[in-house]
C-alpha positions in Angstrom: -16.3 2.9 -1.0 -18.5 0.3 -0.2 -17.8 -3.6 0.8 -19.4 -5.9 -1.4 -19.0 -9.8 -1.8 -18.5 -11.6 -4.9 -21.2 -14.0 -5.5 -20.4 -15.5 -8.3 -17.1 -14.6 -11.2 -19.2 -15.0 -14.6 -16.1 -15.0 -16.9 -12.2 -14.3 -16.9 -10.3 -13.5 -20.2 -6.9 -12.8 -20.9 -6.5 -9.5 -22.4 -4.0 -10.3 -25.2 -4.8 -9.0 -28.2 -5.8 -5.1 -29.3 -4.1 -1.8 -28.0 -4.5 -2.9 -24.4 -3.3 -6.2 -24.7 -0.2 -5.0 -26.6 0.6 -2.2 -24.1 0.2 -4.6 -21.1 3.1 -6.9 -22.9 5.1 -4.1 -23.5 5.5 -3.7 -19.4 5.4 -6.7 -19.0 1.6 -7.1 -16.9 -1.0 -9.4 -17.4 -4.3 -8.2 -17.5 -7.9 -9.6 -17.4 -11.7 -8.8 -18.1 -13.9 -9.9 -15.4 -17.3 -10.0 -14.9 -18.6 -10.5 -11.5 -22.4 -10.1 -9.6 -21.6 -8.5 -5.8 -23.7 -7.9 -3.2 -23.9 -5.8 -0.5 -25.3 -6.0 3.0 -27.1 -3.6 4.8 -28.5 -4.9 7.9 -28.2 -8.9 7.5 -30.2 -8.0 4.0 -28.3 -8.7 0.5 -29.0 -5.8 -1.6 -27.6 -4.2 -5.0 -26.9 -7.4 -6.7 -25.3 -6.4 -10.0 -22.8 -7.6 -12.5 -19.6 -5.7 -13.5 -17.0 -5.8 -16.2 -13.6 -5.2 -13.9 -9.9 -5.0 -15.5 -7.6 -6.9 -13.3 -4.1 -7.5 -12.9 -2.7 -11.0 -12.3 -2.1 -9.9 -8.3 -5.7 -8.3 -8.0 -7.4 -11.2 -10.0 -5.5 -13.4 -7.0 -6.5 -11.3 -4.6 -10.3 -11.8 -5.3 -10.0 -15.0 -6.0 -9.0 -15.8 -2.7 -11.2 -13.4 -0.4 -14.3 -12.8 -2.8 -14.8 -9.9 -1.5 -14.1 -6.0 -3.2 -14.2 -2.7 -2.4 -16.3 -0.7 -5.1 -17.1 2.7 -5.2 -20.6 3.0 -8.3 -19.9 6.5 -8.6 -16.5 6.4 -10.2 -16.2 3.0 -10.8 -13.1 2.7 -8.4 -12.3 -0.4 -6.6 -9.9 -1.6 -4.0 -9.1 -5.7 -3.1 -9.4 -6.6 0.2 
């Protein structure tokens, strides 16, 4: 996993409607698409910018809200709030 800040958030939608959105109500957890560009740095330098398409929960999606930052892993597509 790699550290990587969040430069800009490009869209949020709530996921309400479709198989995941009816699942999600079922338990009771809201859920969003997110597309971000992150950056890493690697010596002072800002490298791999990119944009994503992330599913959040409500506490995640505060979570990055508040520390733009993420732990992402490209391989698997794994990520961690910080």
């Amino acid at each position: 996993m790699r550290e990587y800040e969040v430069l800009n958030i490009k869209k949020i939608e709530f996921i309400d409607g479709g198989a995941f959105g009816e699942f999600y109500k079922l338990h009771g957890v809201k859920y969003y698409s997110v597309t971000l560009d992150i950056v890493h740095e690697d010596g002072g330098l800002k490298r791999e910018l990119f944009d994503l398409l992330f599913y959040f929960s409500q506490n995640d999606l505060d979570k990055l809200l508040s520390s733009k930052k993420i732990n992402y892993d490209r391989e698997k597509h794994e990520f961690e709030m910080i």
